[in-house]
C-alpha positions in Angstrom: 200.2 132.9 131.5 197.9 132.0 135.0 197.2 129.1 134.1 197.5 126.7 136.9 196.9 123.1 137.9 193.4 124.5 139.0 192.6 125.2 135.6 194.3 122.0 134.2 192.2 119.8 136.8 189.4 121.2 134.9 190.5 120.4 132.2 191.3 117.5 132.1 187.4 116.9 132.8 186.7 117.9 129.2 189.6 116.6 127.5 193.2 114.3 127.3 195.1 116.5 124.5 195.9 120.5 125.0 197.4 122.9 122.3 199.3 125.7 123.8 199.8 129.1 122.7 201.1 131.8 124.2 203.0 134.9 123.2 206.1 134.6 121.5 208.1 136.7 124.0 210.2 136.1 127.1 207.1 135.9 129.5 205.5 133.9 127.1 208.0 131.5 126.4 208.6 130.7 130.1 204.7 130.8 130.4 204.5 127.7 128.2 207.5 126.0 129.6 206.0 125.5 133.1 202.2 125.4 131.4 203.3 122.6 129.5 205.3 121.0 131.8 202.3 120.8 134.3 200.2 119.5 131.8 202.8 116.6 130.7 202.5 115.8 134.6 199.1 116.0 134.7 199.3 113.2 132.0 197.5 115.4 129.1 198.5 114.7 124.8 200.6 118.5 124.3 201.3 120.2 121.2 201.7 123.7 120.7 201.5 126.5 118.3 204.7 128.3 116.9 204.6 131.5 116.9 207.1 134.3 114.9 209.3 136.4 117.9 207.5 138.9 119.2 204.5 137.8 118.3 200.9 137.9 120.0 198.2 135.3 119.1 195.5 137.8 119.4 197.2 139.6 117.0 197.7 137.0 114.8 193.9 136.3 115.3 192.3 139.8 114.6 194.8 140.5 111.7 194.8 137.7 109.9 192.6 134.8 110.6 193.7 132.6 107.7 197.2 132.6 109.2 196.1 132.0 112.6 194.3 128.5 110.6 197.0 127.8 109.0 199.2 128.0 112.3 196.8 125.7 114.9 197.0 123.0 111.7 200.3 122.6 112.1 201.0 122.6 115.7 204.0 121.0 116.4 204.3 118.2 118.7 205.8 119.5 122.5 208.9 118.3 122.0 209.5 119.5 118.5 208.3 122.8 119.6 211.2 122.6 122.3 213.7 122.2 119.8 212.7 124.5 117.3 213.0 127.1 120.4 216.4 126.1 121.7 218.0 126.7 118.3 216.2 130.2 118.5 217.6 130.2 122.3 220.9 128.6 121.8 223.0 129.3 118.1 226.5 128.6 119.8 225.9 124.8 120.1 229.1 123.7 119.1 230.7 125.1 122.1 230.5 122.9 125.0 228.5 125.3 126.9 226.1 126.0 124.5 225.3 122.1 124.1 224.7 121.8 128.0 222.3 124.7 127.5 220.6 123.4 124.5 220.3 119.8 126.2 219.3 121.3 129.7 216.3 123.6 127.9 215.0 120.4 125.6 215.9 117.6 128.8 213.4 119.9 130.9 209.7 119.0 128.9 211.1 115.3 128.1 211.3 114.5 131.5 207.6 114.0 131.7 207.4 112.1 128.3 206.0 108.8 129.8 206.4 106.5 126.9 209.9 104.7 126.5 210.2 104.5 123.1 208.8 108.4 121.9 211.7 109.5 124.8 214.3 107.3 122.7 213.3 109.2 119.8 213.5 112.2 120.8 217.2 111.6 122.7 218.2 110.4 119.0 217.0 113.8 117.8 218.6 115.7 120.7 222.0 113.6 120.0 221.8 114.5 116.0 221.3 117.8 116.9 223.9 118.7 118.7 226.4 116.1 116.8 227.0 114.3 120.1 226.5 110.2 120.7 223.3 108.6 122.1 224.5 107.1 124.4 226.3 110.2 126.1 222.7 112.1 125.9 221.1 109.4 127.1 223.3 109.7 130.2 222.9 113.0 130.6 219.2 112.7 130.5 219.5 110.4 132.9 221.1 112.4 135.2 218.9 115.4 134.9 215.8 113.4 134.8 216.8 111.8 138.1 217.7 115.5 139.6 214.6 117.3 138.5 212.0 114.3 140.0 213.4 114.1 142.8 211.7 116.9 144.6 209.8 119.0 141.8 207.0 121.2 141.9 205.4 119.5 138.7 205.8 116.0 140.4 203.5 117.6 143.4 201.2 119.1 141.4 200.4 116.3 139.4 199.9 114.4 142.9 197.8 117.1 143.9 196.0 117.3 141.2 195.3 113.1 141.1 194.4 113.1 144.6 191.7 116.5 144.3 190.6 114.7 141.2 189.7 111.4 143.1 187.9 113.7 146.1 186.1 115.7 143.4 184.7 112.3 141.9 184.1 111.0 145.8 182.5 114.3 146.1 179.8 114.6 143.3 179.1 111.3 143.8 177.9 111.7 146.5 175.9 115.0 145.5 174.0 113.3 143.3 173.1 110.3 145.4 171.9 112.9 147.6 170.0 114.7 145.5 168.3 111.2 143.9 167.0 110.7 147.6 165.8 114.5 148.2 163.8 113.8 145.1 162.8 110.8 145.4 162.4 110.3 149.0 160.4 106.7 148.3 163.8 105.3 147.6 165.3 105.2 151.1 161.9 103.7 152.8 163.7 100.4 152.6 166.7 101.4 154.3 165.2 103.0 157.3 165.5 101.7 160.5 162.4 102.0 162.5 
């Protein structure tokens, strides 16, 4: 539930795609909503692991390890994961409010969905769901979408995290040039200025 964009800068060093899991509980579920969304910023592949309510992974682990198998094989993708949590989350969404909650909760990971046509399928998913037209969620994605950019802490860390990425790589680079000179010392005789 720490993890930060320290961690994901790390990360991202050893990998593109993340699987999240975390536990199935209040905490945990707002753990991976901001863990995912800072991930989906930080342009990593997301899927996560469903669990049962109430539910630990370590748990699941130590008790039975086949399950816990069984489970990472069929992580869903992040945005099916979303949905499958709003209608645990939401089960009045044929009421007006309960749509704008259900929409709101699923909008908020889509946002950082950076391929056109996966986002189209998923607002046709969204829309089916909730028995409303595409064209009216696609609106209302719109709107949200354009709200939540405009100043939001995922947008910065992402930028932060590009930016210490590019210093890091500036950094070590230099390091190793460095140390290629400290050990081989005949290497710099023709730069030298007398």
């Amino acid at each position: 539930t720490a993890l930060g964009e320290e961690h994901l800068l790390q990360l991202k060093n050893l990998t593109d795609e993340l699987v999240f899991c975390f536990d199935a509980d209040a905490a945990g579920s707002n753990a991976t909503r901001r863990a995912l969304g800072l991930a989906l910023a930080g342009g990593f592949r997301v899927a996560a692991i469903l669990l049962p309510p109430e539910t630990d992974p370590a748990d699941i682990v130590t008790q039975n390890p086949a399950d816990w198998v069984a489970r990472a094989g069929a992580k869903q993708d992040v945005m099916e994961f979303f949905l499958i949590q709003a209608k645990q989350l939401f089960k009045k969404i044929n009421d007006p409010q309960g749509k704008a909650q259900f929409s709101e909760y699923v909008f908020e990971p889509l946002v950082w969905v950076q391929n056109q046509i996966t986002r189209d399928h998923w607002l046709q998913r969204i829309a089916r769901e909730l028995g409303a037209g595409v064209a009216s969620v696609q609106g209302e994605f719109e709107r949200f979408s354009k709200a939540r950019l405009k100043d939001s802490a995922y947008v910065q860390a992402a930028r932060g995290a590009a930016a210490q990425r590019a210093r890091s790589f500036q950094l070590e680079s230099e390091e190793n040039i460095l140390a290629l000179l400290l050990a081989r010392p005949e290497l710099i005789k023709p730069y030298a200025t007398q």
